[in-house]
Every structure is written in structure tokens, then in C-alpha cells.
Kinemage of the C-alpha trace (Angstrom):
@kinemage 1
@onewidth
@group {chain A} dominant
@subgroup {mainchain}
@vectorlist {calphas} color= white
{ca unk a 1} P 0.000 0.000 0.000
{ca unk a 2} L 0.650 3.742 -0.591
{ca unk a 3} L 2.259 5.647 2.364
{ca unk a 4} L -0.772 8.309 1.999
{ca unk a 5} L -3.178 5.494 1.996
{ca unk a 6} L -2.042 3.751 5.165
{ca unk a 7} L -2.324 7.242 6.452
{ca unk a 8} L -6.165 7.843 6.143
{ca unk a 9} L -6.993 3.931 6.868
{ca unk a 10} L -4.855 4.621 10.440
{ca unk a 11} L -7.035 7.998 10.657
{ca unk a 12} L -10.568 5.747 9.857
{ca unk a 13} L -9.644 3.235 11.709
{ca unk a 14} L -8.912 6.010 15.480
{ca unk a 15} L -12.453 7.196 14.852
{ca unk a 16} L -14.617 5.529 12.469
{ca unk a 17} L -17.906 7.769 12.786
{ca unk a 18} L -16.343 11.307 12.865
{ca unk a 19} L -16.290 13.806 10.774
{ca unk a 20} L -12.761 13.442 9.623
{ca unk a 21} L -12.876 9.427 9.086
{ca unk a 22} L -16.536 9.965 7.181
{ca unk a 23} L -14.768 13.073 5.148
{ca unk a 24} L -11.711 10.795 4.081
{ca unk a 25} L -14.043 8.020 3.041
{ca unk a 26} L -15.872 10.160 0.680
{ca unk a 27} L -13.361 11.165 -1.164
{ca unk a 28} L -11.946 7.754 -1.711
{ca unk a 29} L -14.988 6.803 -2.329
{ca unk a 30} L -15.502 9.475 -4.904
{ca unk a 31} L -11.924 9.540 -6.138
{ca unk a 32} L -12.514 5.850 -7.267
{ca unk a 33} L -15.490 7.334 -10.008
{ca unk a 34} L -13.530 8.971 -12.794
{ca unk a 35} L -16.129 9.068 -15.598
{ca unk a 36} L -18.728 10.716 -12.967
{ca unk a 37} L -15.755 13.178 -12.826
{ca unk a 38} L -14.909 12.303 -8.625
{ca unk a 39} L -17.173 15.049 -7.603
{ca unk a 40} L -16.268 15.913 -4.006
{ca unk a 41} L -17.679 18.404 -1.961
{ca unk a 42} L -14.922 20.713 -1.447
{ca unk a 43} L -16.402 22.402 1.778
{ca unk a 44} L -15.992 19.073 3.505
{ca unk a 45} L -12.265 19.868 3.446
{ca unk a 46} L -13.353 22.195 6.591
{ca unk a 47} L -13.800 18.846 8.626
{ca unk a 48} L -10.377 18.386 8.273
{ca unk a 49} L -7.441 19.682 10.605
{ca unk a 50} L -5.046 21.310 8.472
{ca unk a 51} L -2.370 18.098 9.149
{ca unk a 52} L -5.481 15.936 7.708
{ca unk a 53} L -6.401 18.118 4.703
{ca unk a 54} L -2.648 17.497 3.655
{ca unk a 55} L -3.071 14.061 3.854
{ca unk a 56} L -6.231 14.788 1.764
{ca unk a 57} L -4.307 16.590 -0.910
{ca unk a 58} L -2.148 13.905 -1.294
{ca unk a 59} L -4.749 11.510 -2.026
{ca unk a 60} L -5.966 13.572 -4.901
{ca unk a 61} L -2.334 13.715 -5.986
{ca unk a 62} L -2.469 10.138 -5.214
{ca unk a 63} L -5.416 9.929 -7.651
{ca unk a 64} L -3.868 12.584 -10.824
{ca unk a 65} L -1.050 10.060 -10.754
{ca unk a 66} L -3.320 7.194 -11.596
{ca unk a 67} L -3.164 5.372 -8.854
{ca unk a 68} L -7.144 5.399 -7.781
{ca unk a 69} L -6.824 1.845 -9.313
{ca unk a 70} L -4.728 -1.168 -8.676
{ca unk a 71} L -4.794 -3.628 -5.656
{ca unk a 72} L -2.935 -1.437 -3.406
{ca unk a 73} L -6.161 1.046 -3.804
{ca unk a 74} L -8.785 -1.423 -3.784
{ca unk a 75} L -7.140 -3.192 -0.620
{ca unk a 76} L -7.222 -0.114 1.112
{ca unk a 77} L -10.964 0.799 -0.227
{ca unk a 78} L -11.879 -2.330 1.205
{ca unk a 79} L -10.615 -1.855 3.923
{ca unk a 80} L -12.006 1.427 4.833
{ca unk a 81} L -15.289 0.284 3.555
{ca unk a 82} L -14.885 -2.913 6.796
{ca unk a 83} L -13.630 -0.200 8.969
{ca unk a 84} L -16.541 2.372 8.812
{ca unk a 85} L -19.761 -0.577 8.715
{ca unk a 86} L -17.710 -1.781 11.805
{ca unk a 87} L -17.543 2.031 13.109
């Protein structure tokens, strides 16, 4: 896995139902939809401590680079998906 993806499933995984966790999985969730454009709500980003948002930035980086796709990112969507039904 990615360094910037173990860093949001660590951040899911310390608080599955807040605001930060539930703001990270959207955009994963949405960065994984390229033909519907990943359409994020950029306000979100004010959940986000300005530490997380960076880690948030580098998951869109994460995404321009291609690499929204591939086993490393579907292990890790998986993942998060377990972690926030758990919650």
C-alpha cells in the first residue's frame, strides 16, 4: 500500500464515525469514479485539521497520478469500507 493510503486507513480506523474518518471516506470513495468526474464536496475539506487536509491533498495527488486503481487502492478501499460498517 501507498504511504498516503495507510495514512487515512490509520485515521478511519482512530475514529470511524467522525467527521474526519466519514470526510476521508468520501473522497476515496468518490476519487474511485472517474467518468462521474470524482465530484467531491470541497467544503468538507473544513472537517479536516489542516495536518489531515494534507493528507487529503495527497490523495488527490495520489489519484492525478493514476493510482485510484490497482490492488494497493482497492485493498485499502476495502478496507475502509470494513472499517466504517464496523464504526
Amino acid at each position: 500500500m501507498t504511504d498516503v493510503l495507510d495514512e487515512v486507513l490509520a485515521q478511519i480506523a482512530a475514529a470511524p464515525h467522525s467527521a474526519s474518518a466519514l470526510t476521508f471516506y468520501a473522497l476515496a470513495s468518490t476519487l474511485q469514479f472517474e467518468q462521474a468526474g470524482c465530484l467531491f464536496k470541497l467544503a468538507k475539506l473544513r472537517d479536516l485539521s489542516p495536518e489531515q487536509r494534507q493528507v487529503a491533498y495527497r490523495m488527490i495527488e495520489l489519484m492525478a497520478e493514476g493510482g485510484n486503481a490497482g490492488a494497493a487502492w482497492i485493498a485499502a478501499k476495502q478496507r475502509m469500507d470494513e472499517l466504517i460498517r464496523a464504526g
